[in-house]
C-alpha positions as CSV (number, residue, x, y, z in Angstrom):
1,X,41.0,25.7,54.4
2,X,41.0,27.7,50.9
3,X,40.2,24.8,49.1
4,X,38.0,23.1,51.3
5,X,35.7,26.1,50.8
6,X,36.1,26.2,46.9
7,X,35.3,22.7,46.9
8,X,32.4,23.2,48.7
9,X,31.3,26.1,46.5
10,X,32.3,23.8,43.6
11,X,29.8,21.2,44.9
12,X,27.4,23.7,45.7
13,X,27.4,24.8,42.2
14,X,27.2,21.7,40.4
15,X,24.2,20.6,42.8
16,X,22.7,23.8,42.4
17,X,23.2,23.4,38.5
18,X,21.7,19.7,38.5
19,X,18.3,21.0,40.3
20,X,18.5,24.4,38.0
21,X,18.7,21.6,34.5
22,X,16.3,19.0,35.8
23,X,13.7,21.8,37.0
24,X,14.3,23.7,34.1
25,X,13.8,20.6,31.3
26,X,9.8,19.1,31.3
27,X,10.1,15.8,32.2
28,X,8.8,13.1,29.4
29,X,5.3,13.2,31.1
30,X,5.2,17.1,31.3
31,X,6.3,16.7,27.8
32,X,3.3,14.6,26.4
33,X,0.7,16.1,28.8
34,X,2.4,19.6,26.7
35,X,2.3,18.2,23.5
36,X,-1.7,16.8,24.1
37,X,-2.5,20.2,24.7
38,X,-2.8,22.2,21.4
39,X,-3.7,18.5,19.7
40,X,-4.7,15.4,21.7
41,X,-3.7,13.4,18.4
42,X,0.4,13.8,18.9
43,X,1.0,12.3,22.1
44,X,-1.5,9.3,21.8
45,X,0.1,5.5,21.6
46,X,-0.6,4.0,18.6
47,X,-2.5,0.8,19.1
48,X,-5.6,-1.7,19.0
49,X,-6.8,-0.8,22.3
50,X,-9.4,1.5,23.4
51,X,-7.2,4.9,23.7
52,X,-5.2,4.7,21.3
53,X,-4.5,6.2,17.6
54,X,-6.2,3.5,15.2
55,X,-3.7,1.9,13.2
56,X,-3.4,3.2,9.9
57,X,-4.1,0.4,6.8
58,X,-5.1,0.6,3.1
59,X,-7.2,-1.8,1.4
60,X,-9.1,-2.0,-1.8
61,X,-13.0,-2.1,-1.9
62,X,-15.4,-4.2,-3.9
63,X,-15.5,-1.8,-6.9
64,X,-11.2,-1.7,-7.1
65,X,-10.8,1.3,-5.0
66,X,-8.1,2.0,-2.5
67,X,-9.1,3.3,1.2
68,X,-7.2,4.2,4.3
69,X,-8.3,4.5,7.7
70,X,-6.0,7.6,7.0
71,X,-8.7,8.7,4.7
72,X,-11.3,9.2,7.1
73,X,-10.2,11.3,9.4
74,X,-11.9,14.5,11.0
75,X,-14.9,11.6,10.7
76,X,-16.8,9.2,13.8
77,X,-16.2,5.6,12.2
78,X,-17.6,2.3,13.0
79,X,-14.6,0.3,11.8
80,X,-16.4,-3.6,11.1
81,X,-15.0,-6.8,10.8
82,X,-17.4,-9.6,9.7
83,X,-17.4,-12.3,7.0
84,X,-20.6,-13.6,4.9
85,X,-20.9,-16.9,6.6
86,X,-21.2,-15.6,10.1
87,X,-25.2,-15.6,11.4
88,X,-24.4,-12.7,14.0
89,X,-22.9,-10.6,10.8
90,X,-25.8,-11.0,8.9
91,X,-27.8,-10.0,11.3
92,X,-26.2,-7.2,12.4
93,X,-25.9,-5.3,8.1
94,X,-29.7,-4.3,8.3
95,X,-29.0,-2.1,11.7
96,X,-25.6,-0.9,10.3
97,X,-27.3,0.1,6.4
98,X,-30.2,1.8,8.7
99,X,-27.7,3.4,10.6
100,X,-25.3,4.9,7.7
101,X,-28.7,6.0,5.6
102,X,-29.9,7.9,8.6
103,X,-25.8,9.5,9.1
104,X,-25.7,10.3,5.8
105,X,-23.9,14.3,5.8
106,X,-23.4,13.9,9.6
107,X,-19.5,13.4,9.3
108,X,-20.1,9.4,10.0
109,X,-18.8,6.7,7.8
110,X,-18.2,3.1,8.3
111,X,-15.9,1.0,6.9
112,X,-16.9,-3.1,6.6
113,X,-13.8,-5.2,6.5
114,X,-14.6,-8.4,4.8
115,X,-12.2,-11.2,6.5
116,X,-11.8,-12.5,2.7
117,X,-9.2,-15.1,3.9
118,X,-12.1,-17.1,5.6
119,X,-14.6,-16.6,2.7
120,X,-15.6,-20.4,1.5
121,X,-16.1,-17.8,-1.5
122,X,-14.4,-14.6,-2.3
123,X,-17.1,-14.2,-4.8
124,X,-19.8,-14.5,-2.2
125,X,-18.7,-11.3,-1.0
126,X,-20.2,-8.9,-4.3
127,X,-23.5,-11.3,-3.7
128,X,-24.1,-10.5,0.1
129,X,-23.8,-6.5,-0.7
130,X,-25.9,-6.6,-3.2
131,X,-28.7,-9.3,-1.3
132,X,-28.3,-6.6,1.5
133,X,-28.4,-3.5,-0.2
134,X,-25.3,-2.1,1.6
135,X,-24.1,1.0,0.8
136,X,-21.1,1.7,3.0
137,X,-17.9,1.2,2.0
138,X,-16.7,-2.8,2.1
139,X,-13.0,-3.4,2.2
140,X,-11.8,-6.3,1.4
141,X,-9.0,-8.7,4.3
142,X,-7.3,-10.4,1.4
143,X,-4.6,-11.3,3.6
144,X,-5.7,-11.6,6.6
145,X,-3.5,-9.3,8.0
146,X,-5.4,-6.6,9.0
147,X,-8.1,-8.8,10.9
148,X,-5.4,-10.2,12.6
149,X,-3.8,-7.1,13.4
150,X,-7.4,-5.4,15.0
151,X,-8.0,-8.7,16.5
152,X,-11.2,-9.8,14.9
153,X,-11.3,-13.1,16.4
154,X,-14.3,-13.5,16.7
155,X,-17.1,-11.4,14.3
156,X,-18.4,-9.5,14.2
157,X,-15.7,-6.6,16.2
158,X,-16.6,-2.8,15.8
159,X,-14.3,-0.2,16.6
160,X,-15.9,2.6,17.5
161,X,-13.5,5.4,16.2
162,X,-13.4,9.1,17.4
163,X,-12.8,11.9,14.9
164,X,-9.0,12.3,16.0
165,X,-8.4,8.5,15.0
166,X,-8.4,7.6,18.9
167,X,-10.2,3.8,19.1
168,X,-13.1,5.1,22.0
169,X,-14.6,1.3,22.4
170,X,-14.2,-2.3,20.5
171,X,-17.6,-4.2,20.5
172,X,-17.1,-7.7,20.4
173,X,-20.5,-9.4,18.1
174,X,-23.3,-7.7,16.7
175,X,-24.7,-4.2,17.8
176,X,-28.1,-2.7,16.8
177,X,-29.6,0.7,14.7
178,X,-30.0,1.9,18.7
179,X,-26.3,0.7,20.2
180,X,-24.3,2.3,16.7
181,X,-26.1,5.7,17.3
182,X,-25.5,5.7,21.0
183,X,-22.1,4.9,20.6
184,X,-21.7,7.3,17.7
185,X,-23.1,10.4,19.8
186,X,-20.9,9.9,22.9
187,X,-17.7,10.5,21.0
188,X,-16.4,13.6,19.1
């Protein structure tokens, strides 16, 4: 009978103790929902879709510099794919150079990615900025890589970026002066 009731007590314990440690320990969701708290940016999946933390990258720009996505952060970014050959691209630049002369000093960049790999050209590149008058950075796909990683199928795709580097909406072809600031004020 002695041990029947120390076994019992035994159980008891250890059940007691398995409710006390599970209880006791945030589960994995309490954990991220606790670790969003003080800063959304920790807990967020990196990723391509809308939600996630942008994917960091580095490429080099027209004039030889480097930039990362990295680099812009605390700042709203239109993050562009396009290529010089492609009509809905070319019509899209006017609205975008409007756009960044009008955000000038308001935290906003953008950031062109050139798909270089399908350039008939590479050197067509320099001629379209400058037949444009574009201003804003221009990076410069050399390998393809990062196209293909954002999924820039078909171009132009935006990414419309969030100060925290969280990816708030992918446009899919060309957006106007109107839809960039629109999209622009409805994130932080």
């Amino acid at each position: 009978m002695f041990k029947k009731i120390i076994a019992i007590i035994l159980l008891l314990g250890l059940v007691g103790w398995a409710i006390y440690d599970h209880t006791s320990k945030p589960t994995e969701a309490e954990k991220t929902v606790q670790e969003a708290r003080p800063s959304q940016q920790r807990s967020t999946k990196i990723g391509f879709q809308e939600g996630n933390r942008a994917p960091n990258f580095e490429l080099q720009t027209l004039d030889g510099k480097q930039i990362s996505l990295s680099d812009m952060k605390g700042k709203r970014l239109i993050l562009n794919f396009w290529a010089t050959w492609c009509p809905p691209c070319k019509a899209e630049m006017p609205h975008m150079q409007k756009f960044y002369q009008e955000q000038k000093g308001n935290n906003i960049e953008i950031l062109a990615v050139n798909l270089t790999t399908g350039e008939k050209n590479p050197k067509d590149v320099a001629k379209f900025v400058k037949d444009y008058g574009l201003t804003f950075p221009i990076l410069l796909d050399s390998s393809g890589e990062i196209g293909e990683a954002y999924q820039a199928f078909t171009i132009p795709t935006s990414y419309i970026i969030d100060s925290h580097g969280i990816i708030k909406k992918k446009i899919i072809g060309p957006m106007d002066k109107e839809m960039m600031t629109e999209l622009i004020k409805s994130i932080d």
